[in-house]
C-alpha positions, 0 to 999 in steps of 0.5 A: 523546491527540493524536498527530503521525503522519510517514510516509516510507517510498518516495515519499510524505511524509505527515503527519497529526494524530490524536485519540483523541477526536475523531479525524482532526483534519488531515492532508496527503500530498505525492507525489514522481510528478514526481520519479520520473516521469523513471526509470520508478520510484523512486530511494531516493537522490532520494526520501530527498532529497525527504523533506528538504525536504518533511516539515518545512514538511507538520508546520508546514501541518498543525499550523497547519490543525489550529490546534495547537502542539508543547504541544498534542501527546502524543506522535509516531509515525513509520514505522520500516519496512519501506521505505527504508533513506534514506527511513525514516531521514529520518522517523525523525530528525526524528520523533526529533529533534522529540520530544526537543526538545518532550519529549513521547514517541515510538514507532516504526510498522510501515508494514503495521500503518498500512494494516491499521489505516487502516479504522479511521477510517472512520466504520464500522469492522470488528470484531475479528478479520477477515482483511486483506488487505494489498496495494501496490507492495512486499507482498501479504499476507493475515493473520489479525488477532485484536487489534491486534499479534496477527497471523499471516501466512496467506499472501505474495507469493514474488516480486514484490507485485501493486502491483509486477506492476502497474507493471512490465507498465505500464511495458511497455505504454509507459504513464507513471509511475506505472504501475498507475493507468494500467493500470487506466484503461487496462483498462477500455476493453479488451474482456473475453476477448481474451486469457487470463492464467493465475491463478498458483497457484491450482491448489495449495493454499496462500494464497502468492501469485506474480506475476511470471509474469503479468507474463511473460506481458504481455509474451508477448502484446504480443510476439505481437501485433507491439507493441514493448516499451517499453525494448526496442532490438530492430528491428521490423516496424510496429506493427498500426494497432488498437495501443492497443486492443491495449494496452486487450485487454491489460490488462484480461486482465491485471488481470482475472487479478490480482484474480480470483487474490486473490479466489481466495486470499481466498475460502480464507482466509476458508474456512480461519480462518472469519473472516467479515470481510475489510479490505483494505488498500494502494495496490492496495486503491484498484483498483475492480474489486478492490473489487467482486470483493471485495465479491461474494465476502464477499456469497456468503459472508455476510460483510462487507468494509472498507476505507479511502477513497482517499485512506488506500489510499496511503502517509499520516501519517493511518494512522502516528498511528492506530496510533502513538496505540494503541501509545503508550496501551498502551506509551509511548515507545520507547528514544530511538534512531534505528532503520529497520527496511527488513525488518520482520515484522508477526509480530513486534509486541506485542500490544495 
């Protein structure tokens, strides 16, 4: 079965083509930084735009890389949400429209099964079931996966994701668009210790997680420290002179303190379901101190973690085909409809 997999969920178009036989045949993704640079941070109205123009001619480049027609296909899978509301609705359209036009089928993806699935075109993939931890600019997750569509969401972010926490305590350290890369670039060349970050409710049972007051807690520091708010109009005294080793000491306690409360809350889950694998999954699953955090833990417990390369952490078409091909072996086409779904709980898929 060879799939054509559209993803368009915020600010990245990416589109993939997917066999069940021989794999990962072609895929390309085509990130809207540029567009959104100038804000600090996505305009749904500006990234559905984008989407326009861009997924089409990413179909015709990829299916020409791949040397495959519309006859060739078996089938499309688009993502249906969560997301945008405009961004989803361009993908789904065209993933629609393309499909009634080729007469082939088409089905709908849940954006957060894409990710938990994306391991699985590595070369070594993890063996049902494993905890996954899903984890990006709008979710932080962690759900116990027994098959595919069987899952249970063991613990969420009660505000705001790590990804997001990220990007906004970037966006006050004066950094550039987009915000947690540059925080992690940053951090490493802070000095460990300078400054202590709580790690937000790991002093309670529970796998939820919380972040913004991490992120308010950044922003105390910079404050003391006599370092302007980025966005802020309020007058000041000069800054230190040491300001960007400042910046530096501050995000990496910052950092440090996000991914020591995931390893936390993982260590638990794991615990808990006895589940003795672990996925990540997500933008942030590209951070590297959260993979080596990651990797020592499942060590200490005998246990194995997986994840997908760099460039599958971010949002792709690769991951939408993966998951689209599976659904469409075992259910076929869904209704022919147009729908976007902006919230969508992965609880309430079907199993496989």
């Amino acid at each position: 079965m060879l799939v054509l997999g559209i993803e368009s969920s915020c600010d990245e178009t990416g589109i993939a083509l997917y066999d069940t036989e021989k794999g990962l045949l072609a895929h390309e993704i085509y990130s809207q930084i540029e567009v959104h640079a100038d804000y600090g941070g996505v305009v749904p109205e500006l990234a559905s735009r984008d989407h326009v123009r861009k997924t089409i001619p990413l179909i015709k480049q990829v299916m020409a890389d791949a040397n495959v027609s519309p006859s060739d296909l078996s089938g499309i899978a688009y993502t249906s949400g969560p997301g945008l509301i405009g961004a989803l609705m361009v993908g789904s359209c065209i993933a629609r429209s393309l499909a009634y036009a080729w007469n082939i089928p088409a089905v709908e993806v849940h954006h957060m099964e894409g990710h938990l699935l994306a391991p699985m075109l590595e070369d070594t993939q993890p063996d049902f079931p494993f905890v996954a931890l899903l984890v990006s600019g709008g979710h932080t997750q962690l759900v116990e996966v027994q098959a595919i569509g069987q899952y249970k969401i063991l613990g969420e972010s009660i505000d705001d994701a790590a990804g997001e926490a990220f990007d906004k305590t970037a966006k006050l350290l004066g950094l550039d668009y987009p915000g947690g890369p540059m925080l992690a670039k940053l951090a490493e060349k802070g000095t460990p210790n300078k400054y202590k970050f709580p790690r937000p409710m790991t002093d309670r049972p529970g796998l939820d997680f919380s972040f913004s007051g991490l992120k308010t807690a950044a922003a105390n520091e910079i404050r003391a420290a006599g370092i302007q708010l980025a966005g802020s109009k309020s007058e000041q005294a000069d800054e230190p002179e040491n300001v960007e080793q400042i910046k530096a000491d501050i995000a990496h306690a910052f950092q440090q303190a996000v991914v020591d409360t995931i390893a936390i809350k993982c260590r638990r889950a794991v615990e808990q379901t006895g589940i003795k694998t672990l996925v990540i999954a997500g933008g942030v699953s590209a951070n590297t101190e959260l993979r080596i955090k990651l990797k020592e833990l499942m060590k200490k417990n005998r246990g194995d973690v997986f994840y997908p390369r760099h460039d599958l952490c971010t949002d792709n078409g690769a991951m939408i085909a993966y998951a689209g091909a599976q659904r469409l072996q075992k259910y076929g086409s869904n209704e022919l409809k147009v729908k976007a779904k902006p919230r969508w709980s992965i609880e309430e898929l079907p199993e496989i």
